[in-house]
N, C-alpha and C positions, 0 to 999 in steps of 0.2 A: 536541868542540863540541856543546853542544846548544843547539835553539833553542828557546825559552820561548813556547809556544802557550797563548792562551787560549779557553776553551770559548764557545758562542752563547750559554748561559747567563747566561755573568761577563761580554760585550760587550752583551747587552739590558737594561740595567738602567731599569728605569721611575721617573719622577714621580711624588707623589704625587698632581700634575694627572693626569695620563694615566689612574690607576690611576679616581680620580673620574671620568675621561670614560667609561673602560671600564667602570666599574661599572651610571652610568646609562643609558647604551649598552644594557646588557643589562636592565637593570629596565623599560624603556619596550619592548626587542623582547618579554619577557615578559609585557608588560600588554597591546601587541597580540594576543599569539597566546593567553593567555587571550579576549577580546574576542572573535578568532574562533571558539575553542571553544563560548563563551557563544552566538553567532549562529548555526553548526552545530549545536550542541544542541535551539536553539526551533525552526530550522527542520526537523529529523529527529524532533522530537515531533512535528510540524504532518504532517508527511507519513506518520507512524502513524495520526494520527488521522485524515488522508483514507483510507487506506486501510482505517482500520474502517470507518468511513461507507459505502465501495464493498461493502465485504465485507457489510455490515448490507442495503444498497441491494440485492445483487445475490440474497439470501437471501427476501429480502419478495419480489422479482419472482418467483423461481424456485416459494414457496409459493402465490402468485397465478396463476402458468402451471398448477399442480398442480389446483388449484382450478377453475378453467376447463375444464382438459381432462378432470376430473370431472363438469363441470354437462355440459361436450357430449357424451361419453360418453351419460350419463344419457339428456338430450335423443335423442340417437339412437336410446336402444334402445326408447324412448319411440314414436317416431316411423314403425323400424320397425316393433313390434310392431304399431302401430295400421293401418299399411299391409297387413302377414300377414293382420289381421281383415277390414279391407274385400276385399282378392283372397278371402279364404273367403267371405266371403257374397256377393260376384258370381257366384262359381263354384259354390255351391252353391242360388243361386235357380234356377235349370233343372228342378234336381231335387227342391223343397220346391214343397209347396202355398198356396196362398194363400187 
């Protein structure tokens, strides 16, 4: 005796509606997750270009601080040398004539 089994294959057999529902089924989840690609793409250009920005922003500061701490540098030694000159000529009027 045998008995006549049929595969899940030869039991699923589709509509040509069904096959249309499945079709546009997938063309619309495609159109969405292109759409989100499209959305993630302009947003992750936008956040390179903030992060040039920062990078640009954080570049001008650091040249600025460079700059600064040149002029007071300068200024200081300015400052003290001028203070070394006045302590010499206090300390040395005692001993110069007038």
């Amino acid at each position: 005796m045998s008995t006549k089994t049929t595969s899940q294959t030869q039991q699923n057999t589709t509509t040509p509606d069904a096959a249309h529902l499945f079709n546009t089924m997938a063309e619309e989840n495609l159109a969405r997750m292109e759409g989100y690609l499209e959305e993630m793409s302009k947003m992750q250009e936008k956040g390179f270009q903030q992060a040039q920005t920062a990078i640009d922003e954080a570049s001008k500061l650091m040249k600025e601080q460079v700059a600064y701490s040149s002029r007071l540098t300068t200024e200081f030694q300015r400052i003290a040398l001028e203070g070394a000159r006045q302590a010499a000529q206090l300390v040395s009027k005692p001993w110069t004539s007038n």
